[in-house]
N, C-alpha and C positions, 0 to 999 in steps of 0.2 A: 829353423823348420820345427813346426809339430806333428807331438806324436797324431795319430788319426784313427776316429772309431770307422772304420768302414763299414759298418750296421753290418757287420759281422760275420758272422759266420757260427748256423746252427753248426755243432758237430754233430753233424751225422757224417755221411758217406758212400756218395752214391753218383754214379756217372753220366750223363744225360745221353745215355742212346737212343733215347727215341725223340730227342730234340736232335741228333746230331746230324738224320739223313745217310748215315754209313752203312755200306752194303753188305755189312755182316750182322747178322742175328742172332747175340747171345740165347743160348739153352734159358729154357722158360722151366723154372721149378715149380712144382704143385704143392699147396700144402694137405697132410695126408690125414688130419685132423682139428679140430677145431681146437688155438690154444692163445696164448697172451704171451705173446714176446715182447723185451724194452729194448729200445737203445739210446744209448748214451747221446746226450746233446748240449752241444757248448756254441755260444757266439761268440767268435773269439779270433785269436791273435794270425795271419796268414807272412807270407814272408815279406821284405822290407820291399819299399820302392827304391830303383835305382834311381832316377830322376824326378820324382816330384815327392813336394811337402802335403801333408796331409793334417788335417784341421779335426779335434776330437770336436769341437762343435759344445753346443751348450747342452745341460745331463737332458734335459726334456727332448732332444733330438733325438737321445737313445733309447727314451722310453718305453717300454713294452707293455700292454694290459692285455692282450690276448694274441695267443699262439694259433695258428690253424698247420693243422697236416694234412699235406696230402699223399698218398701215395698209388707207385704206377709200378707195373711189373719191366721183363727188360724193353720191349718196344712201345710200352706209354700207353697201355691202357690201364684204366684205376685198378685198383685191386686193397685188399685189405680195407678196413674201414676209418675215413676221415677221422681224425682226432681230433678237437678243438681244446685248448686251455684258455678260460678266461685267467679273470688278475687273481683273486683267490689261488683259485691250482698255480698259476706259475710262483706265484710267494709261498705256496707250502711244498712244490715238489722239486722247485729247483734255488738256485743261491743267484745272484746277484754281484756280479766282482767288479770292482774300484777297475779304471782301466789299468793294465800292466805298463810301466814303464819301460819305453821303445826305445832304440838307435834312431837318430832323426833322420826321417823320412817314412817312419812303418807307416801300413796302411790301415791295419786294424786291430784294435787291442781288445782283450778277451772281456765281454759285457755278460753274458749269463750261461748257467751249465745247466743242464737238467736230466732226467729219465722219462722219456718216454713211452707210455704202454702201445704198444703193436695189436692188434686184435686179429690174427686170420681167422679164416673159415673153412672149412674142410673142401677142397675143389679151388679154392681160388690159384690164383698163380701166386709166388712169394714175390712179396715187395723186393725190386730192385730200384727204385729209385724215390724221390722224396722231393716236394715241393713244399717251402714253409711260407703263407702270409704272415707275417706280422702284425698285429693290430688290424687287422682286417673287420670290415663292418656285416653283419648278420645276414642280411638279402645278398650280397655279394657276394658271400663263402657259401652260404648255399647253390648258387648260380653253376659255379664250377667243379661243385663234386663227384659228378657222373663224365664232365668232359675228359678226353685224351690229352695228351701232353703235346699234340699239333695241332690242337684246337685254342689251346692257350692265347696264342698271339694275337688271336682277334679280340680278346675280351678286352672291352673299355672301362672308362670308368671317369666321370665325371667331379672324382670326389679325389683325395691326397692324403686323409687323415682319417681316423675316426672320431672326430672333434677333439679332443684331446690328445692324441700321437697318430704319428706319422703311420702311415703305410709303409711296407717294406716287404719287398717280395726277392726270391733266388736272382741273383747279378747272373748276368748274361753277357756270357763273351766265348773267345774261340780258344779251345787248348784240346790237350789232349784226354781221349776218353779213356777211362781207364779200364771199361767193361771190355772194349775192343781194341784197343791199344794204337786205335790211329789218330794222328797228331791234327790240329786247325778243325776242331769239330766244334759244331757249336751248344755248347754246354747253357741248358737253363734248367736242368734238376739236379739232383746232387745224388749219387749212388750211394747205395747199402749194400756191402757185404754182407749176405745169409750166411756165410759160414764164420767172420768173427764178430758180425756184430750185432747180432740178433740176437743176444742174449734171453736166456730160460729163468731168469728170476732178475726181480729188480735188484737185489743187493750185488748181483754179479755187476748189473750194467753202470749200479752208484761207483765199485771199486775200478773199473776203466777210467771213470773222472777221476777222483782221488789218484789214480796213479799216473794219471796223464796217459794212457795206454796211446800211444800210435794210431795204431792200425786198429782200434777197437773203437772211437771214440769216431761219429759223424760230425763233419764238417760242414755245414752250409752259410756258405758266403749272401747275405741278400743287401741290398740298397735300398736305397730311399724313392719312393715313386717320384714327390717331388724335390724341384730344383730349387736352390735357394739364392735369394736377389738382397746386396743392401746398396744404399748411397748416404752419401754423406756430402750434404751442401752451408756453407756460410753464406749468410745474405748479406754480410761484407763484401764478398765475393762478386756480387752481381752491380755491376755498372750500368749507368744510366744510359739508355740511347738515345742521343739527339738528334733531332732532325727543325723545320721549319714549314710556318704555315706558306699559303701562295703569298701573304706580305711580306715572307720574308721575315718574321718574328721566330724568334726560338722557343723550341718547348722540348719538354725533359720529362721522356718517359721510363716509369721506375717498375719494376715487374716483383710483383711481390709472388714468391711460391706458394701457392697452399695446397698441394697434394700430390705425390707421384705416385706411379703404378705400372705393372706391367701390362702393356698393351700389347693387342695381335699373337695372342698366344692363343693355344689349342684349347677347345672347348670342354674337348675330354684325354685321358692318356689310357695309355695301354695297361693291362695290368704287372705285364710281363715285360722288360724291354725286348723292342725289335728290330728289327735291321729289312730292309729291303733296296731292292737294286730292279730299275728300269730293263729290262730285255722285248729285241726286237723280234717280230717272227714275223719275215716278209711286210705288209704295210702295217702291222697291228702294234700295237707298242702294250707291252704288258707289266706287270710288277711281279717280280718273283719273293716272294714273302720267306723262302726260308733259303738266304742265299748261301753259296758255296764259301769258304773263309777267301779262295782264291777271287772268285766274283766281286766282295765286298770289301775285298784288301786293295785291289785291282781300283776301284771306285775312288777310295778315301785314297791311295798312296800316289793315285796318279796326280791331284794338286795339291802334293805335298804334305795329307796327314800323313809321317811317317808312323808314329809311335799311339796310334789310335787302339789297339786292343793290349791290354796286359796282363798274359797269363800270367806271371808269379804272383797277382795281387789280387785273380779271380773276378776282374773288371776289363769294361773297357771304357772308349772316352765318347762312344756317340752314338746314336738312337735314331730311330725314325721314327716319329709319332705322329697320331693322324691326319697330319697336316701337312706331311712331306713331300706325298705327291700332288696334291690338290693343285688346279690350275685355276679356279675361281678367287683368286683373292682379289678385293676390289680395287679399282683404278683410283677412286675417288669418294668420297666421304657419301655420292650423292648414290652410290651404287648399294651403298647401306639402307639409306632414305626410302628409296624409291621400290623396297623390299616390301609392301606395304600387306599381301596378303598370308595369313596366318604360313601357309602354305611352304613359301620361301623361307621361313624365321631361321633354318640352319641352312640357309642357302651356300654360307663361310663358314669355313672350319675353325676361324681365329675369333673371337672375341673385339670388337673396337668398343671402348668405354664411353661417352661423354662427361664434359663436364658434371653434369647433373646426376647420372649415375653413382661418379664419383663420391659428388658433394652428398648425396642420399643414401648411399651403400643399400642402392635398391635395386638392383639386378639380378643374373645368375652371375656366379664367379667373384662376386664384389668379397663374401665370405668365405670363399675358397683359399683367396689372396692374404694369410690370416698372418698376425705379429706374435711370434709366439713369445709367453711370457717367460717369467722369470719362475714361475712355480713350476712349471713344466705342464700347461694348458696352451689352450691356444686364445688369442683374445678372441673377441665376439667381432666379426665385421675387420673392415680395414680402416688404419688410421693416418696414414701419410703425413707429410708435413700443416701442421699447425701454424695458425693465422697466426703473427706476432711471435715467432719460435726468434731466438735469443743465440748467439755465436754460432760453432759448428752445429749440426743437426743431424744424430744418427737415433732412428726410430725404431732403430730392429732390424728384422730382415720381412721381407715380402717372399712365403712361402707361394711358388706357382708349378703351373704344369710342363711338363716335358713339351716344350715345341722347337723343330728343327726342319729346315727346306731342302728340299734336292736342287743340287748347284743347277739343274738347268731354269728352273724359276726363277733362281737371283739373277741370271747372267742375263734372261729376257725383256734387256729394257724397252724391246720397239715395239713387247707385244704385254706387258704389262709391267706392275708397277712392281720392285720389288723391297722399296721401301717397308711398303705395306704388307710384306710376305712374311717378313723374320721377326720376332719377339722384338720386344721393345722400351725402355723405361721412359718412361711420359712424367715432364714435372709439368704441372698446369697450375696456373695464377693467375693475375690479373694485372693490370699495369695500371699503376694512379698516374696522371698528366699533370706536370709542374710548367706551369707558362700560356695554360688558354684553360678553358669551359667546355662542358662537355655535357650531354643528354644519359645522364642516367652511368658517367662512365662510358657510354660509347663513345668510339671514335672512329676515323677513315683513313684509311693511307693510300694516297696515289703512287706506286711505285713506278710507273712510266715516266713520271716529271720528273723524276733526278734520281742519282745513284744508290741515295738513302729513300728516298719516297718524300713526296707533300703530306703534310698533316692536314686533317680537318676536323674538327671540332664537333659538327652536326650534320644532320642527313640534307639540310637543303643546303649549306654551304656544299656538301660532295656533288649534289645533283644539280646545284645551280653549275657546276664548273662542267660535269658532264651533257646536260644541256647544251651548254653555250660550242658543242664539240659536234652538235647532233644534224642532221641534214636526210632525216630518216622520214620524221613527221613535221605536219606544217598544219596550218590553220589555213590553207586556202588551197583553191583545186586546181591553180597555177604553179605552187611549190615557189614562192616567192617568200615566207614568211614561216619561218623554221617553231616549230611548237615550244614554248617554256617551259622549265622542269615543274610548274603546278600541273602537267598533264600526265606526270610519271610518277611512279612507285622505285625508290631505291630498294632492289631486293636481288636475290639469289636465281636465275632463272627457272621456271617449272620443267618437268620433266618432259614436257611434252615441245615444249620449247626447244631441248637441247639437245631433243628423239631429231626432232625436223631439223638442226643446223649441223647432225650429226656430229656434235663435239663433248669432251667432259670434261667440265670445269673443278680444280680443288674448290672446295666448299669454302673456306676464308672470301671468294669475291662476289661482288655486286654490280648490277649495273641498270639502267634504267631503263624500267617495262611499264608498261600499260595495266592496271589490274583491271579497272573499271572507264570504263568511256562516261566524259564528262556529261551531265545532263545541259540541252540545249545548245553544245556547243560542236561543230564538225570538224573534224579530223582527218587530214590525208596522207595519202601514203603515196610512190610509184611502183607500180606494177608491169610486167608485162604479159602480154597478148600470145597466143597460141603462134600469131603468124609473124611474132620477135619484133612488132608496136609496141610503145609502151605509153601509160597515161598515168595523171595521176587517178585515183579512184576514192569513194571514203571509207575510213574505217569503221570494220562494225565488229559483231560476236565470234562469226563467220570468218574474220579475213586477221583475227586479231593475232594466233598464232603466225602465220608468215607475218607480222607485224613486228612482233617481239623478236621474233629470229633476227631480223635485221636490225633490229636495233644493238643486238651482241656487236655490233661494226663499231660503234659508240667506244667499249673500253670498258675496265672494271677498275673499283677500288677496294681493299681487301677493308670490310669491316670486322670490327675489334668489339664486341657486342658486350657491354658492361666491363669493357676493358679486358675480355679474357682473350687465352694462348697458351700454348703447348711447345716445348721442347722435347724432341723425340732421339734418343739414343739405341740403336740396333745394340743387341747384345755378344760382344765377340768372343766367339769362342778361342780353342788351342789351336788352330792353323790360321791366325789369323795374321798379316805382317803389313806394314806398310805400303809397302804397293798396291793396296787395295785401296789407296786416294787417288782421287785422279792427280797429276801433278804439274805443275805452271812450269815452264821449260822460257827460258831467254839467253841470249849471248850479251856479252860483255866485253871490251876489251882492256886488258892490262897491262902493266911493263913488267917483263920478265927478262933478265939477265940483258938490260937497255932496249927491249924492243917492244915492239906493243904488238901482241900477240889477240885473238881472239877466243875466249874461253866457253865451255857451256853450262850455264846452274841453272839448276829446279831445285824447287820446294813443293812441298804436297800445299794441298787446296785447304782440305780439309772436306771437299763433295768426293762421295764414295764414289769410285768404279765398279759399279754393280758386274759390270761383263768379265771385270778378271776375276773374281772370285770363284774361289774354289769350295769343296767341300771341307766341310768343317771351319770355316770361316768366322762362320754367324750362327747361333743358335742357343738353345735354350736346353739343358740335358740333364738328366734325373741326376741327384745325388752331386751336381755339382753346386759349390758357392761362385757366387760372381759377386765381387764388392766395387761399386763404382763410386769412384770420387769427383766430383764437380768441384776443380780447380776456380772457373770463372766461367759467369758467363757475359757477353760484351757487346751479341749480338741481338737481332731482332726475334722472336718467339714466332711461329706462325698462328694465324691469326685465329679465331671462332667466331664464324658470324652469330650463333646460338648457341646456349646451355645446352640442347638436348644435338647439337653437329657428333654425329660420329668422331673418334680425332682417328683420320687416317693421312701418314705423312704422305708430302706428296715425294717421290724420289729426284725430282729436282732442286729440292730445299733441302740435301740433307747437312747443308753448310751450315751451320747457326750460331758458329763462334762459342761453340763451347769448348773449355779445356777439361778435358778429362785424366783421371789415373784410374785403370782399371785393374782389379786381382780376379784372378780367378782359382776357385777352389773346388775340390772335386769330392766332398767336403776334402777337397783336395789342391793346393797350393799350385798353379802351372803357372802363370807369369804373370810380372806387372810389367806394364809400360806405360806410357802416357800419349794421351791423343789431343789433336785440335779438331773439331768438327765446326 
């Protein structure tokens, strides 16, 4: 195990009673003239973890260039005047410390001390309690210097860093307050003692540091906004999939990586972590944003987070970020597409990348998702896996946002997708084809025709075989004479198309429509009559939708568009266990002590069981490491019919035969184990 910076802890010292919701209201002191008080502040060392390891993380994680204060009297409205230190003041007013060497398992080891000047005013209430950004950015610390301390939770924030370090704002969890002395309160500022620690000259408030004083010195514990993601993949590792043409010829497709990323994650985060909990009032279903310890304990312990808040360590292990509750996440890639006026653009609260996105780091979030370097910067853009990359391959890590789903979304498989709900690590590539010819790289796979799929080579080879299937359109107004695929377009159906056949298709298939009616040549179709006749009739502009609809009867093949594809891995968090695959169950019979007995085995699939999941499961959560390892992978990629396809998995493919070993870190250690997906 290692030791772990928990991004600290300013010392100050101050209680969050007006985040806590408790029905006692400390005495409000006045200040009776206008003066400059310090107090002492250290990021620093809190007590060990009993069960988890904890990761000090690289020195540019703990980076600091600018301090913001905030402060709030005892029930959270501002008071006293906001402080700011940029990088200047904090290298001339405070010290900088090596981390201290921990017992393994600590959480946080002591990173910077300082003095801070106080400035009251004559009238104001005395500062009791203290809110520290970290590295926070100029328009956004301005934004929150007039708000209340129950206002906080709604501020978002689309950004993680100030391009150079991280954000880090006061850690949020439930203990005990110490203004009012009741236990499970939920603490997101940090109390000031007015009576020892509001010192009357700086030199008094410097000799509390130097002496380490207790009870004199402010503590505040903060965390990192964003969560941090790595993988590490060998292209040794990845096996060829074989499959065959309709002749019955072999061919050998090889999937080269060239980029992963996190997908489906939240577009923006909170500033402050937050918690919220589902409550019903008669038919109304509501969100209580600042819940009770017992409501949100109640939630998470009921499937099985037991050990989700930890007060000895001034954290906890889970978040709701603005994507928690959201019930709009899309079913299908085409739900993205089909977004088309300015109007809807944040119609989803998660982010889907495409390829091209990707390959152009031309998006929103594309630079958000940064590598941080070795100076302690952040790189420019993202860099993923590189074309031709050579043995194991670790890139870094992929800094992202807080995203996590309330279990009733994942468990909703009849009413949406929930593949596409939970954060995500997407490796996208390309497949080169060993054993046939190809158009540009693209390819076709019939997966109806056999257990692996038909290959195809080109668009009229797929369309000649779908053609020859079709009994939709004909060339005579008797239906005697089934149309050829020169009459059809191999493509993805239009939206209007799939409006009328009320269905939605994953974006990988195709199948064959009509774009344009042939000059001089007639077309028919059967129809029927109001009074349930039916004829054939011709096709025209008019008739061409019901046309295409029926033609969906035909079948699809998934096209593979310049050979690209995507492997999509959910990110599991600390309640996650194996029974959350669905699992193959068979009997068997044995000899046991001479007789032949009937026995019963299963083994997991490796397709998730989206319905028994619980909370805490899956998700994505500030200040934790997730290291995923891609053992092999053996399976097929799902497919992109185009560069610019959204990649949203579909929740029935989330089998793909990959082996994984996942760590997770909080910049903190909770478990590896290994998965087959």
């Amino acid at each position: 195990m290692k030791t772990g910076t928990f991004f600290g802890t300013l010392f100050f010292a101050v209680g969050l009673c007006a985040c806590s919701g408790d029905d006692l209201t400390p005495e409000i002191g006045k200040v009776e003239y206008d003066q400059m008080r310090y107090i002492a502040v250290q990021i620093g060392a809190p007590q060990d973890a009993v069960s988890r390891a904890f990761n000090n993380g690289a020195e540019n994680e703990s980076y600091i260039n600018r301090l913001d204060f905030f402060f709030y009297d005892a029930v959270g409205n501002p008071t006293s005047t906001p402080l700011s230190m940029t990088d200047n003041d904090i290298r001339t007013s405070g010290s900088f410390v090596s981390p201290d060497p921990k017992p393994s398992g600590s959480n946080v080891t002591r990173i910077y001390a300082s003095v801070v000047p106080v400035a009251l005013t004559q009238g104001q209430n005395l500062p009791s309690q203290v809110i520290c950004v970290v590295n926070g950015v100029e328009s956004g610390v301005n934004e929150i210097k007039s708000l209340p301390l129950d206002e906080l939770i709604d501020i978002r924030r689309t950004y993680f860093s100030n391009q150079t370090s991280f954000v880090m704002t006061n850690s949020v969890y439930y203990g005990r307050d110490i203004v009012t002395g009741q236990a499970n309160q939920r603490l997101c500022a940090t109390h000031i003692n007015s009576n020892t620690q509001l010192f009357g000259t700086k030199e008094d408030a410097k000799k509390a540091i130097s002496e380490s004083a207790t009870n004199a010195v402010v503590d505040i514990y903060v965390e990192r906004v964003a969560a941090k993601i790595g993988l590490t993949l060998d292209k040794n590792d990845i096996s060829d999939y074989e499959l065959h043409t309709k002749d019955g010829a072999e061919v050998k497709l090889k999937f080269v990586p060239e980029y992963w990323a996190m997908n489906a994650t939240a577009k923006s985060t909170y500033l402050t972590k937050r918690y919220g909990v589902e409550t019903a009032d008669g038919n109304t279903t509501t969100i209580n944003k600042l819940p009770s310890f017992e409501q949100i304990n109640g939630a998470l312990t009921a499937g099985g987070f037991m050990n989700w808040n930890d007060e000895p360590n001034h954290r906890s292990y889970w978040g709701t970020s603005p994507s928690y509750f959201a019930n709009n996440y899309p079913d299908v890639s085409d739900d993205v597409n089909d977004l088309v006026e300015p109007s809807n653009a944040d119609a989803f609260e998660s982010k889907y990348y495409s390829y091209s996105e990707l390959a152009t780091r031309s998006t929103q979030g594309i630079a958000s998702q940064a590598i941080a370097t070795a100076t302690g910067s952040f790189a420019a853009g993202y860099t993923g896996i590189q074309i031709g990359y050579e043995g194991q391959v670790t890139n870094g890590y992929i800094y992202t946002r807080e995203t996590t789903v309330a279990k009733a979304r994942i468990n909703d498989v009849n009413n949406s997708n929930p593949a596409a709900a939970v954060a995500s690590a997407v490796i996208v590539g390309k497949y080169s084809v060993d054993g046939s010819t190809t158009e540009n790289g693209t390819f076709y796979i019939d997966r109806n025709a056999s257990d692996k799929g038909v290959y195809y080579g080109s668009a009229a080879s797929a369309a000649a075989t779908l053609a020859a299937r079709q009994t939709i359109v004909y060339d005579d107004a008797a239906g005697k004479n089934p149309s050829g695929a020169e009459v059809f377009t191999l493509k993805h159906p239009e939206a209007d198309v799939r409006a009328k056949a009320q269905t939605k298709l994953v974006g990988r298939l195709v199948t064959l429509q009509i774009t344009s009616l042939p000059a001089g040549r007639h077309l028919y179709y059967y129809t029927l009559n109001a009074d349930g006749t039916g004829q054939y009739v011709e096709i025209t502009s008019e008739n061409l939708v019901e046309v295409n609809t029926q033609m969906l009867s035909v079948g699809y093949m998934d096209k593979f568009a310049q050979g690209l594809a995507f492997f999509s891995i959910p990110i599991r968090h600390l309640n996650w266990n194996d029974d959350f695959y669905v699992k193959k169950k068979w009997t068997e019979e044995v000899q046991q002590d001479g007789e032949t007995v009937t026995v019963e085995r299963e083994s997991k699939t490796g397709t998730y069981d989206w319905a028994s999941m619980t909370t805490g499961s899956v998700g994505v959560v500030r200040n934790h490491e997730y290291n995923l390892h891609i053992n092999s992978i053996t399976g097929l990629g799902t497919a992109l019919r185009d560069p610019d396809q959204p990649i949203v998995p579909a929740k029935e493919e989330a089998n793909q035969f990959i082996a994984a070993r996942l760590n997770i870190l909080a910049w903190n250690l909770a478990n590896t184990w290994s998965v087959d997906l």
